[in-house]
N, C-alpha and C positions, 0 to 999 in steps of 0.2 A: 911356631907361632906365626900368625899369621899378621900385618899389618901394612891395610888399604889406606891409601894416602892421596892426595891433591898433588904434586909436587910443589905447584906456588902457592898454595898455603900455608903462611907463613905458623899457623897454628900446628898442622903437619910437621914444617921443616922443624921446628922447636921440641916436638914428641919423639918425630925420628933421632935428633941428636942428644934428647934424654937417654932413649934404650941404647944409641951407642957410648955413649961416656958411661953407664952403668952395664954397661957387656951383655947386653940381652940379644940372644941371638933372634933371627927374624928374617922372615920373605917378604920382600916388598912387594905391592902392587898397587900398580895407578889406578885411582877408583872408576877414571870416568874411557881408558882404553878399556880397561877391562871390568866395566862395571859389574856390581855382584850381582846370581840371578836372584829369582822371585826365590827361589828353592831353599842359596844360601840365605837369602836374609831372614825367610820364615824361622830356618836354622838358628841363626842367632838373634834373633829376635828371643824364642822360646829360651833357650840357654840362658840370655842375659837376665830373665827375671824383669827387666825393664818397661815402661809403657810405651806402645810403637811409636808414638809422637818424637821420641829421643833418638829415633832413628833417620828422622829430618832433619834437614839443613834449612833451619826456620829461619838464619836469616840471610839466606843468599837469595843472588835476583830471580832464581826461575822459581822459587817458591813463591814469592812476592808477587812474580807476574801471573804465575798458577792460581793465584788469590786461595792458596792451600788452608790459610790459616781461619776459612768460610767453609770450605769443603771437606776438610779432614772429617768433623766432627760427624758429618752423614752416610762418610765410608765406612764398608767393611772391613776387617782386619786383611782379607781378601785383594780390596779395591782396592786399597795403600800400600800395601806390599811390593802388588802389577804394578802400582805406578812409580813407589822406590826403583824397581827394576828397568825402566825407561832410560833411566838417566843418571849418572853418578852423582852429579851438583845437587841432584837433590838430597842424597844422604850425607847424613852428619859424619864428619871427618874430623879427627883419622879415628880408624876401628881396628880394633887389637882383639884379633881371637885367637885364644889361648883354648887350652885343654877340656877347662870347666869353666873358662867365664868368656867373659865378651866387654870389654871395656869402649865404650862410644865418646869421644872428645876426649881432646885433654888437661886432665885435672891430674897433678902430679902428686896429689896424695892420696888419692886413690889408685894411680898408677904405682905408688910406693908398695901398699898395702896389699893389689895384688899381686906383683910382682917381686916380691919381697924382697926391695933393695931400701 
């Protein structure tokens, strides 16, 4: 399993220390050294069943300076993708890809549910 993180997000640091006090094994990585490409996210994008909007970080500053939340709506699924790809800060943290799902943010009952702890 794979799970992309912020390290000073503190909404990160509280996901990461769920899956370890419930023994979930896991690769870390920093979203924005190693941000994901246009390829993975299309990846998980499709897998997650999701609308790609969820795959933004709606409320952090370079979305806000991007004035994204004007511009999304006239992008391609394409043109958001390339521009998730730019930059880490702009996707929503943290992301948990698993086998068959893709879990974006964290809500910890949904992380129960797929995770089945």
């Amino acid at each position: 399993m794979l799970f992309l993180e912020y390290p000073k997000c503190s909404t990160c640091q509280k996901a990461k220390k769920w899956l370890e006090e419930h023994q979930v094994a896991f690769d870390d990585r920093h979203i924005v050294e190693q941000n994901p490409t246009k390829e993975e996210l299309a990846q998980w994008y499709h897998k997650s069943g999701l609308v790609l909007k969820r795959f933004f970080n709606t409320s952090g500053m370079l979305y806000k300076e991007l004035a994204l939340k004007d511009k999304l709506p006239q992008m391609s699924e394409e043109e958001q993708l390339a521009l998730l790809a730019t930059n880490g800060m702009l996707v929503k943290r943290p992301l948990v890809i698993g086998e068959d799902f893709v879990l974006v943010g964290f809500k910890e009952k949904e992380w129960e549910e797929k995770l089945g702890k």
